[in-house]
Residue frames relative to the residue before (quaternion, step in Angstrom):
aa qw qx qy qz dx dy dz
X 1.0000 0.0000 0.0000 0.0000 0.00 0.00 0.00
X 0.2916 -0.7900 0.5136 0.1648 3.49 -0.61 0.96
X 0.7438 -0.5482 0.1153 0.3647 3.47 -1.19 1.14
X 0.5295 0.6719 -0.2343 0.4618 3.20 1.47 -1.03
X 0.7295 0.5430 -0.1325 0.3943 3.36 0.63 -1.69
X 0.7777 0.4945 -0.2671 0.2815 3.17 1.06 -0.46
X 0.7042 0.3625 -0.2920 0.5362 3.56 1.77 0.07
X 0.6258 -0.5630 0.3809 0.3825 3.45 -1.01 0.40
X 0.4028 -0.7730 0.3016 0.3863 3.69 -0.65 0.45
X 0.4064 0.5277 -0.5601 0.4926 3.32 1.88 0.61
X 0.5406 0.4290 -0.4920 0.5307 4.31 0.23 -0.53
X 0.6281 0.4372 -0.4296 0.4794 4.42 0.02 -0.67
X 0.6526 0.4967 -0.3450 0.4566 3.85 0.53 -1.06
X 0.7500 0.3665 -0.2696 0.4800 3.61 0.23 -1.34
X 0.8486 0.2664 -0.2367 0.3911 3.55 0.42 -0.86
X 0.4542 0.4614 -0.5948 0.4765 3.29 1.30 1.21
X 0.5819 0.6616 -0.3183 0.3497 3.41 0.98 -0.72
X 0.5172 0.5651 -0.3340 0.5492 3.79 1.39 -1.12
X 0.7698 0.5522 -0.2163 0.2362 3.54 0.59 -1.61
X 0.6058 0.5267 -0.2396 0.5460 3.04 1.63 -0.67
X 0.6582 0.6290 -0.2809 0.3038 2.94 1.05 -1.22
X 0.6146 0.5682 -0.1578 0.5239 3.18 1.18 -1.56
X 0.8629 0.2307 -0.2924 0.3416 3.85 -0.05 -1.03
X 0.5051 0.5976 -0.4411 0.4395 3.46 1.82 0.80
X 0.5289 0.5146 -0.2911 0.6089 3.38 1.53 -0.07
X 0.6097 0.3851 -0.3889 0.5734 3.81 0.74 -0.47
X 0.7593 0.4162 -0.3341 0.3722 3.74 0.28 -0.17
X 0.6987 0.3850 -0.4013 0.4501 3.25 1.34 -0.64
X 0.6945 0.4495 -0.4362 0.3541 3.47 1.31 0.19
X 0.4601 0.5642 -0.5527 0.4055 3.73 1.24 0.07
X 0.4723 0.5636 -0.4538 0.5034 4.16 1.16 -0.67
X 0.7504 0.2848 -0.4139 0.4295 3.98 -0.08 -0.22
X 0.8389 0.3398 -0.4018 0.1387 3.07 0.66 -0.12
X 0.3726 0.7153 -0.3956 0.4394 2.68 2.09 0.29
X 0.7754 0.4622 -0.2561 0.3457 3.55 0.88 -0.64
X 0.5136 0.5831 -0.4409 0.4492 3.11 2.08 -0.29
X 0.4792 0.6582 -0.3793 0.4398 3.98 1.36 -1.00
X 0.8010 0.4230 -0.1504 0.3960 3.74 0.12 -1.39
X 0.5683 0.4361 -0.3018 0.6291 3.63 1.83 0.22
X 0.6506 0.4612 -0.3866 0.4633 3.30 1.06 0.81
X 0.7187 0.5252 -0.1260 0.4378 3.33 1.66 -0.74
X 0.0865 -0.8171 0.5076 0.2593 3.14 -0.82 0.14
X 0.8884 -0.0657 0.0347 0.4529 3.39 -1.13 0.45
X 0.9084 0.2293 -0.0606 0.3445 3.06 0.07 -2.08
X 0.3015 0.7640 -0.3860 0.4200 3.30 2.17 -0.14
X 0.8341 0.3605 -0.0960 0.4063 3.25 0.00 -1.38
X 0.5352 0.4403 -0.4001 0.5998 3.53 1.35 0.53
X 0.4475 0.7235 -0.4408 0.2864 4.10 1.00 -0.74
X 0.2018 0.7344 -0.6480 -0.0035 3.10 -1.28 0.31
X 0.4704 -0.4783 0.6261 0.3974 4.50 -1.20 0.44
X 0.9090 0.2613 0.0443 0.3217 3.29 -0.23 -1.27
X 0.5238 -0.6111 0.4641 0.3700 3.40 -1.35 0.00
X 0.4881 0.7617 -0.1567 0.3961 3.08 1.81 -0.88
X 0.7412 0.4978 -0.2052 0.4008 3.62 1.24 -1.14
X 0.4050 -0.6127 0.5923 0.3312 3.29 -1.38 -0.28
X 0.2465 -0.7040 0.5590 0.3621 3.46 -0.93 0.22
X 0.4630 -0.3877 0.4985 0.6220 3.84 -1.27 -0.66
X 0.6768 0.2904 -0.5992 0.3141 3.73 -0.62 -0.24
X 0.6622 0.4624 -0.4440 0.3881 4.25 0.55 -0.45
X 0.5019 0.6499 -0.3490 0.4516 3.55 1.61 -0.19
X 0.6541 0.4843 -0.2914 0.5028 3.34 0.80 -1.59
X 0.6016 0.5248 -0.2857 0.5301 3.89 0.54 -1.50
X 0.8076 0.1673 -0.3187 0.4672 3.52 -0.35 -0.52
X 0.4511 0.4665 -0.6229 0.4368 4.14 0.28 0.04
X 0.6687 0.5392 -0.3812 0.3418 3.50 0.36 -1.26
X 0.7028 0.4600 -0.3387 0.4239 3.59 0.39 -1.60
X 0.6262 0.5856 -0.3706 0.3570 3.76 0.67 -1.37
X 0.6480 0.5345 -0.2959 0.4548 3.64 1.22 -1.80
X 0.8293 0.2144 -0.4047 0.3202 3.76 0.58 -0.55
X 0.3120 0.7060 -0.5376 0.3394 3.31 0.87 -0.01
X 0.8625 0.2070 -0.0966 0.4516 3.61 -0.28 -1.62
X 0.6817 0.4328 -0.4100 0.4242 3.57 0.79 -0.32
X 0.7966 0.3447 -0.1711 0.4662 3.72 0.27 -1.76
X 0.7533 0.4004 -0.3526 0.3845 3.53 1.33 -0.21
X 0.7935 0.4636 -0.0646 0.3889 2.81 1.15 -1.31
X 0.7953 0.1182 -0.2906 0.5188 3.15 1.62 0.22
X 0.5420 0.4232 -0.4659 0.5568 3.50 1.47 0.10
X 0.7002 -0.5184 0.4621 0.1656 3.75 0.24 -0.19
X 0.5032 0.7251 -0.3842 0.2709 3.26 1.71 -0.48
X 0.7850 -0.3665 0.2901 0.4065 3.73 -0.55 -0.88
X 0.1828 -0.8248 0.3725 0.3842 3.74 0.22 -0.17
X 0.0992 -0.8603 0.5000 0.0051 3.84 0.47 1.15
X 0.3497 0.7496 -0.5466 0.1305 3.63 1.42 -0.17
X 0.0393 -0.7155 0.6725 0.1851 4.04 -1.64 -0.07
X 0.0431 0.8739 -0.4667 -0.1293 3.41 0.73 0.56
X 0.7106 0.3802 -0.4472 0.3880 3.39 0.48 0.49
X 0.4897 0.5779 -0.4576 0.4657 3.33 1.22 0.54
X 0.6498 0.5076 -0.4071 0.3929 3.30 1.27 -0.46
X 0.6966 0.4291 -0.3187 0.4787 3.51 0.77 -0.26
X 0.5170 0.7550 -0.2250 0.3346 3.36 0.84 -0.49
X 0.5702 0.5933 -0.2059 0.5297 3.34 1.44 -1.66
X 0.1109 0.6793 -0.7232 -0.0576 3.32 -2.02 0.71
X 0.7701 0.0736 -0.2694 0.5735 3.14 1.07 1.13
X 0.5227 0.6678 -0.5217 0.0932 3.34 -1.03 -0.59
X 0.7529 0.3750 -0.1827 0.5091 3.68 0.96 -0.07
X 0.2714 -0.7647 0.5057 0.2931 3.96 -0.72 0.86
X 0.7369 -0.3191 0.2455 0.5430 3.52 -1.11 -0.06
X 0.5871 0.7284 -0.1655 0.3121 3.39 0.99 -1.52
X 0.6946 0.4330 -0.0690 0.5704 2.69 1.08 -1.90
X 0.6071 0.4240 -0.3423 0.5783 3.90 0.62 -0.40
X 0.6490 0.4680 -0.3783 0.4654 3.68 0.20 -0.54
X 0.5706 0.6559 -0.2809 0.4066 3.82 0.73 -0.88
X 0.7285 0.4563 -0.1210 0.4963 2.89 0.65 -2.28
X 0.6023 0.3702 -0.4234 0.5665 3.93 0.33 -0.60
X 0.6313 0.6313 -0.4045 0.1982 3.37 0.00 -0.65
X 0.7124 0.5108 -0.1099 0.4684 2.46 0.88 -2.19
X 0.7893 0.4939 -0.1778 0.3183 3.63 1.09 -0.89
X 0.5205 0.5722 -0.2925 0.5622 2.96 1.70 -0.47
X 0.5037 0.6021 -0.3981 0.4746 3.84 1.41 -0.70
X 0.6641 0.5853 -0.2128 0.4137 2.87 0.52 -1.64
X 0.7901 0.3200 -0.2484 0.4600 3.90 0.09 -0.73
X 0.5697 0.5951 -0.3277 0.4625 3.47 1.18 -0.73
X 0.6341 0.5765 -0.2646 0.4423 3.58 1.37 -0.34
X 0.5878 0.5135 -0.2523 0.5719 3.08 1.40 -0.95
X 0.6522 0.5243 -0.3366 0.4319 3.63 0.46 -0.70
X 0.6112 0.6573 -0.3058 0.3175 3.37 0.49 -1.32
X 0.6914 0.6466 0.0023 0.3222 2.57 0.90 -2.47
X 0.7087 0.5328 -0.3442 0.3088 3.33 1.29 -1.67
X 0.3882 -0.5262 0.6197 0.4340 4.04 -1.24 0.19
X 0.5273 -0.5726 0.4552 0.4324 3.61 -1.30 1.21
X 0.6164 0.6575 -0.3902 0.1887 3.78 0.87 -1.06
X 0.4794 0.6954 -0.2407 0.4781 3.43 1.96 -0.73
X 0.3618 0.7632 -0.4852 0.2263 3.75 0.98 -0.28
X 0.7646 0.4251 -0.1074 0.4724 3.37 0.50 -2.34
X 0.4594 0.4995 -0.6624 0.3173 3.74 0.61 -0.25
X 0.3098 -0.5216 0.7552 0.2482 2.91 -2.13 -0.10
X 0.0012 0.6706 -0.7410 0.0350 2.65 -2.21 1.05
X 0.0329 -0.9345 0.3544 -0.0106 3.60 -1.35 0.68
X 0.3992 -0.9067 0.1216 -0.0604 2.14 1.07 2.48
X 0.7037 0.0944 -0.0833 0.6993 3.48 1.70 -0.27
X 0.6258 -0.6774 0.3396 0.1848 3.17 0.37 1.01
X 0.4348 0.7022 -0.2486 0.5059 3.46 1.49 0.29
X 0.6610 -0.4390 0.2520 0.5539 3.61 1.13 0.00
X 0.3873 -0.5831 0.6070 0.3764 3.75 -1.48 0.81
X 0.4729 -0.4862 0.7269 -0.1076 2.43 -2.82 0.86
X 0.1626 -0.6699 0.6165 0.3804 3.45 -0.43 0.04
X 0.7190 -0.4801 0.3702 0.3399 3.63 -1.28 0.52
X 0.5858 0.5397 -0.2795 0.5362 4.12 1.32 -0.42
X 0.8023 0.2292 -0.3316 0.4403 3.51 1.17 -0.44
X 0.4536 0.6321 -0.4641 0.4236 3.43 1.78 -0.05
X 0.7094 0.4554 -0.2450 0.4788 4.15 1.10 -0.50
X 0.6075 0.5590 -0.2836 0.4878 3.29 2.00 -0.13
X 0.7581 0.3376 -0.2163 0.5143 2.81 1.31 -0.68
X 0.5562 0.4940 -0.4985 0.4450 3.71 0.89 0.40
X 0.6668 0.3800 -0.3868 0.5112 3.83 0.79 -0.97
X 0.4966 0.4277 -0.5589 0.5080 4.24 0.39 0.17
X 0.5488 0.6336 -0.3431 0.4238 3.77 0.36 -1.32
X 0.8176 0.2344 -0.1515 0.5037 3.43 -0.07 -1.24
X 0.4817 0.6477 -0.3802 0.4515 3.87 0.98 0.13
X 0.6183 0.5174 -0.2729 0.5250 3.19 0.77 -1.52
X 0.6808 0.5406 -0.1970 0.4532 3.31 0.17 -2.04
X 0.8043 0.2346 -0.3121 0.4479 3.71 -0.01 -0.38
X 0.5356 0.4079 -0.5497 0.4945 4.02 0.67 -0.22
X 0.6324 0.4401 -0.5190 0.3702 3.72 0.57 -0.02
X 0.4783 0.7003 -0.3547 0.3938 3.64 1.03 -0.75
X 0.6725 0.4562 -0.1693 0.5576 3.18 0.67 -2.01
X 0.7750 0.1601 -0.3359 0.5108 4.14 -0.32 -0.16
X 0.5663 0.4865 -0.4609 0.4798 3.83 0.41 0.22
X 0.7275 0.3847 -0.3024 0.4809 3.52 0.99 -0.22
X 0.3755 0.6372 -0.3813 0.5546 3.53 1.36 -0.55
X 0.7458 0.4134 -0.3694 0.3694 3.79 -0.14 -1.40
X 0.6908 0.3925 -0.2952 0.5307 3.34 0.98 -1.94
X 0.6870 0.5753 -0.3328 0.2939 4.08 -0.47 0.00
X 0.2000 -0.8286 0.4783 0.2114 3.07 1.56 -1.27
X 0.8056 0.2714 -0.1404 0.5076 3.65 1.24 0.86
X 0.6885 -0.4887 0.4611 0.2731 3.18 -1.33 1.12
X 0.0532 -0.7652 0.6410 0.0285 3.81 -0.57 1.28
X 0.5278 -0.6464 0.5363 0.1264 4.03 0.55 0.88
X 0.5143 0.6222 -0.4868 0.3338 3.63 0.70 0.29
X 0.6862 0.2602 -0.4941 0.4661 3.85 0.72 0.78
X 0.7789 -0.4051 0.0647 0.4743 3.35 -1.71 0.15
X 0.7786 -0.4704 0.2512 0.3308 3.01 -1.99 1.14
X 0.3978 -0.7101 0.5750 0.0827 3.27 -1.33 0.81
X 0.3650 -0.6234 0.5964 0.3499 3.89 -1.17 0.30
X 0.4075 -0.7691 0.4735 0.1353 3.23 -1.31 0.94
């Protein structure tokens, strides 16, 4: 029985539907905590780096974005592909906290639409958002909402160092 073959296409509907459902909730919550991080910083924080070697959080924030439209608004809504990924890492300024908080916003909004939107049946297409080989469209949304996971537990302890303090963003704690 092939992988497909083996669930009904009402169990494919519902348990695309959860899937969508779920990694739009994992994004709108990786968006608080990006915004809880960027209410700790100021400007030149979020440009800092030790090393030539490092990333800051504003090349973090910039490059969640660029990654998010690539595979989402391009690769699965169809949009253009405007990505510059080496500009995203490149930068050591050009954006305030504010302005970086927006831009995830706005971008995380922005994909979270596409998702919503998608018909669960759309999963198995393929799409190939960086020219680099196809994906089916379930691992191009799997692999952006992991993507932006990673990318933000780095946020969250890069922001810890620069602050000098426990920010309480996992589960609640006794006091």
């Amino acid at each position: 029985m092939s992988w497909r073959g083996g669930y009904t296409n009402a169990m494919n509907t519902e348990t695309g539907k959860l899937f969508l459902d779920y990694s739009v909730r994992k994004l709108t919550q990786m968006t608080g905590n990006v915004d809880a991080c960027l209410g700790h910083l100021s400007d030149e924080q979020v440009w800092r780096r030790s090393a030539a070697h490092e990333n800051t959080i504003g090349n973090l924030v910039v490059h969640l974005c660029g990654n998010m439209r690539q595979w989402i608004m391009h690769g699965v809504g169809g949009h253009p592909d405007v990505r510059t990924r080496a500009a995203e890492f490149s930068a050591s300024e050009g954006f305030t906290v504010k302005q970086l908080s927006e831009l995830f916003r706005t971008t995380v909004e922005d994909a979270k639409g596409v998702i919503a939107s998608l018909p669960p049946e759309k999963l198995l297409d393929r799409t190939d958002p960086q020219k680099m080989g196809e994906v089916s469209v379930l691992e191009a949304i799997y692999q952006v909402v992991g993507h932006v996971q990673q990318h933000v537990g780095q946020i969250i302890l890069l922001t810890k160092q620069l602050a000098a303090k426990d920010l309480d963003l996992t589960i609640p704690r006794p006091r």
